[in-house]
C-alpha positions in Angstrom: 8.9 5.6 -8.9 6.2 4.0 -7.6 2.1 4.2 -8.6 1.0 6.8 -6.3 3.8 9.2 -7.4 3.4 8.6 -11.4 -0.4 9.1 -10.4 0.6 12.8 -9.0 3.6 13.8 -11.3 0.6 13.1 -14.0 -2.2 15.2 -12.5 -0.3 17.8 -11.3 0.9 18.5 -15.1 -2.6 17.9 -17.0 -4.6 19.5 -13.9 -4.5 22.6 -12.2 -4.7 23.7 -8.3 -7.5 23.3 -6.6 -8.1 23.6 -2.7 -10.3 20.7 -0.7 -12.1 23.3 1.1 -13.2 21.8 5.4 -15.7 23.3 7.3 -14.8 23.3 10.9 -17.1 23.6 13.6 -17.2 26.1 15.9 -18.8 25.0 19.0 -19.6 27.3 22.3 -21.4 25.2 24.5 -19.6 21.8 25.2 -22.9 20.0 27.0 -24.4 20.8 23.0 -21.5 19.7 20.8 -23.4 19.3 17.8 -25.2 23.0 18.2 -22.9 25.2 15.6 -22.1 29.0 16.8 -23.0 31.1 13.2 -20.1 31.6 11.2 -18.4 28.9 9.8 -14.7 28.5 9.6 -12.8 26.5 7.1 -9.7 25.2 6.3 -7.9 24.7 2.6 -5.7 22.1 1.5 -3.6 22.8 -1.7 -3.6 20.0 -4.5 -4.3 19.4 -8.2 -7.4 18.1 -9.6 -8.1 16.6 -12.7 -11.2 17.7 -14.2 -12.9 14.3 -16.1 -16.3 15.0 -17.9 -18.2 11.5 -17.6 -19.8 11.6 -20.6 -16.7 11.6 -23.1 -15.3 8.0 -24.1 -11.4 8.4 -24.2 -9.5 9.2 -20.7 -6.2 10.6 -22.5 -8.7 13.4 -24.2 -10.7 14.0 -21.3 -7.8 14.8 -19.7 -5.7 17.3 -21.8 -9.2 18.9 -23.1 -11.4 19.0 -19.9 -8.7 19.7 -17.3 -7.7 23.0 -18.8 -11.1 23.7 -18.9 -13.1 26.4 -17.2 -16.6 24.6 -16.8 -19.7 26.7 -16.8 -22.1 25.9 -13.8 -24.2 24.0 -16.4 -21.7 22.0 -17.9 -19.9 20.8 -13.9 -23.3 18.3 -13.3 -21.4 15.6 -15.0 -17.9 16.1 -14.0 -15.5 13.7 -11.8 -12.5 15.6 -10.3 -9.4 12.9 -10.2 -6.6 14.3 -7.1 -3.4 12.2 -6.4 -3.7 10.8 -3.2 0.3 10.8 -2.4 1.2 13.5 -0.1 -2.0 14.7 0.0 -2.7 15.6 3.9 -6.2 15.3 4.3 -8.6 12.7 2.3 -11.5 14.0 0.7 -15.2 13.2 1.8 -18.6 14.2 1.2 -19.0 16.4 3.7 -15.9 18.8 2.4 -16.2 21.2 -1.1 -13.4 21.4 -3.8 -12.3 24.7 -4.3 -11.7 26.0 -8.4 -10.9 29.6 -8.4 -13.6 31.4 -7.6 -16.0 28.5 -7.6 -16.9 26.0 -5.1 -18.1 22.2 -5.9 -19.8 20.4 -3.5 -18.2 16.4 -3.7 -21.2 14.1 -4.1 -19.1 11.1 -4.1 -16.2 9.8 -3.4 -14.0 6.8 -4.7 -10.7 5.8 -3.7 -8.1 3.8 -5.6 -5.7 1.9 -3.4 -2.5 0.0 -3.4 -2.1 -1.3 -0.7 -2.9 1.1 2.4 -1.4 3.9 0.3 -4.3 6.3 -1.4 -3.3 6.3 -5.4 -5.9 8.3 -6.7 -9.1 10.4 -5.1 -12.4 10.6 -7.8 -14.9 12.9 -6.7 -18.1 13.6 -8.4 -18.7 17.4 -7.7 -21.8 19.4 -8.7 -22.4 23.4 -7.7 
Protein backbone atom coordinates (compact mmCIF):
# COMPACT_ATOMS: atom_id res chain seq x y z
CA UNK A 1 0.00 0.00 0.00
CA UNK A 2 1.69 2.90 -0.71
CA UNK A 3 1.87 6.64 1.31
CA UNK A 4 -0.91 8.31 -0.37
CA UNK A 5 -3.33 5.45 0.19
CA UNK A 6 -2.34 4.82 4.12
CA UNK A 7 -2.68 8.82 4.14
CA UNK A 8 -6.57 8.28 3.00
CA UNK A 9 -7.48 4.85 4.53
CA UNK A 10 -6.32 7.08 7.80
CA UNK A 11 -8.44 10.20 7.23
CA UNK A 12 -11.28 8.82 5.91
CA UNK A 13 -11.69 6.69 9.34
CA UNK A 14 -10.66 9.58 12.00
CA UNK A 15 -12.37 12.35 9.71
CA UNK A 16 -15.59 12.86 8.35
CA UNK A 17 -17.11 14.09 4.75
CA UNK A 18 -16.67 17.13 3.81
CA UNK A 19 -17.28 18.78 0.24
CA UNK A 20 -14.48 21.22 -1.52
CA UNK A 21 -17.09 23.55 -2.52
CA UNK A 22 -15.89 25.58 -6.52
CA UNK A 23 -17.45 28.54 -7.60
CA UNK A 24 -17.85 28.58 -11.28
CA UNK A 25 -18.22 31.56 -13.27
CA UNK A 26 -20.89 32.34 -15.23
CA UNK A 27 -20.05 34.55 -17.90
CA UNK A 28 -22.59 36.28 -20.64
CA UNK A 29 -20.54 38.49 -22.62
CA UNK A 30 -17.38 36.80 -24.08
CA UNK A 31 -15.57 40.33 -25.18
CA UNK A 32 -15.88 40.79 -20.83
CA UNK A 33 -14.77 37.45 -19.61
CA UNK A 34 -13.94 38.56 -16.30
CA UNK A 35 -17.59 40.49 -15.79
CA UNK A 36 -19.69 37.67 -13.67
CA UNK A 37 -23.54 37.35 -14.58
CA UNK A 38 -25.26 37.48 -10.69
CA UNK A 39 -25.80 34.18 -9.36
CA UNK A 40 -23.03 32.03 -8.80
CA UNK A 41 -22.91 28.41 -9.55
CA UNK A 42 -20.75 25.89 -7.74
CA UNK A 43 -19.63 22.66 -7.93
CA UNK A 44 -18.85 19.96 -4.80
CA UNK A 45 -16.34 17.37 -4.63
CA UNK A 46 -16.87 14.61 -1.91
CA UNK A 47 -13.85 13.78 0.43
CA UNK A 48 -12.91 13.48 4.05
CA UNK A 49 -11.20 16.06 6.09
CA UNK A 50 -9.38 15.97 9.05
CA UNK A 51 -10.09 18.62 11.44
CA UNK A 52 -6.50 19.61 13.32
CA UNK A 53 -6.81 22.52 15.95
CA UNK A 54 -3.23 24.28 15.70
CA UNK A 55 -2.95 25.11 19.04
CA UNK A 56 -2.85 21.48 20.69
CA UNK A 57 0.67 19.75 20.89
CA UNK A 58 0.06 15.93 20.09
CA UNK A 59 -1.21 14.93 16.36
CA UNK A 60 -2.65 11.42 17.40
CA UNK A 61 -5.11 13.48 19.95
CA UNK A 62 -5.86 16.22 17.69
CA UNK A 63 -6.97 13.79 15.59
CA UNK A 64 -9.36 11.34 17.28
CA UNK A 65 -10.61 14.47 19.59
CA UNK A 66 -10.87 17.43 17.05
CA UNK A 67 -11.95 15.51 14.02
CA UNK A 68 -15.22 14.28 15.59
CA UNK A 69 -15.65 17.63 16.55
CA UNK A 70 -18.38 20.06 15.72
CA UNK A 71 -16.42 23.49 16.02
CA UNK A 72 -18.31 26.54 16.99
CA UNK A 73 -17.62 29.60 14.55
CA UNK A 74 -15.31 30.90 17.39
CA UNK A 75 -13.35 27.99 17.98
CA UNK A 76 -12.63 27.24 13.56
CA UNK A 77 -10.04 30.53 13.55
CA UNK A 78 -7.28 28.17 14.41
CA UNK A 79 -8.09 25.11 12.66
CA UNK A 80 -6.13 23.24 9.68
CA UNK A 81 -8.30 20.71 7.75
CA UNK A 82 -5.87 17.68 6.54
CA UNK A 83 -7.76 15.84 3.08
CA UNK A 84 -5.96 12.81 1.41
CA UNK A 85 -4.80 13.84 -1.78
CA UNK A 86 -5.18 10.19 -3.56
CA UNK A 87 -8.14 10.03 -5.69
CA UNK A 88 -9.07 13.14 -4.89
CA UNK A 89 -10.29 14.81 -8.39
CA UNK A 90 -9.85 18.33 -7.92
CA UNK A 91 -6.96 20.01 -5.67
CA UNK A 92 -7.90 22.45 -3.24
CA UNK A 93 -6.87 26.26 -3.49
CA UNK A 94 -7.64 29.49 -1.97
CA UNK A 95 -10.05 30.59 -4.08
CA UNK A 96 -12.52 27.37 -3.32
CA UNK A 97 -14.56 26.90 0.36
CA UNK A 98 -14.68 23.52 2.37
CA UNK A 99 -17.98 22.47 2.93
CA UNK A 100 -18.88 20.93 6.79
CA UNK A 101 -22.48 20.31 7.00
CA UNK A 102 -24.20 23.17 7.15
CA UNK A 103 -21.15 25.31 7.36
CA UNK A 104 -18.85 26.73 4.90
CA UNK A 105 -14.93 27.53 5.57
CA UNK A 106 -13.26 29.72 3.49
CA UNK A 107 -9.38 28.02 2.84
CA UNK A 108 -6.90 30.64 3.72
CA UNK A 109 -4.04 28.55 2.94
CA UNK A 110 -2.95 25.82 1.35
CA UNK A 111 -0.05 23.25 1.72
CA UNK A 112 0.66 20.30 -0.17
CA UNK A 113 2.69 17.18 0.86
CA UNK A 114 4.12 15.33 -2.08
CA UNK A 115 5.86 12.15 -3.05
CA UNK A 116 6.89 12.38 -5.88
CA UNK A 117 4.26 14.08 -8.48
CA UNK A 118 1.50 12.27 -6.50
CA UNK A 119 -0.50 14.65 -3.89
CA UNK A 120 -0.21 12.70 -0.23
CA UNK A 121 -1.86 15.01 1.81
CA UNK A 122 -3.87 18.53 1.28
CA UNK A 123 -3.64 21.09 4.75
CA UNK A 124 -5.81 23.92 4.53
CA UNK A 125 -6.21 26.54 7.01
CA UNK A 126 -10.00 27.44 6.93
CA UNK A 127 -11.64 30.30 8.85
CA UNK A 128 -15.68 31.28 8.53
Amino acid sequence: MSIAQTAKRLIQKNGRPISIRQRILSVTDSAKPWADDGDPAFTDTKAYGVFIDETASDLVARVSAVSRLVLSPVEVNGVQVYIAGSGLTVAPAISMQIVDGDRVLEIKKVGTVWKGAEAVLYICKVEN
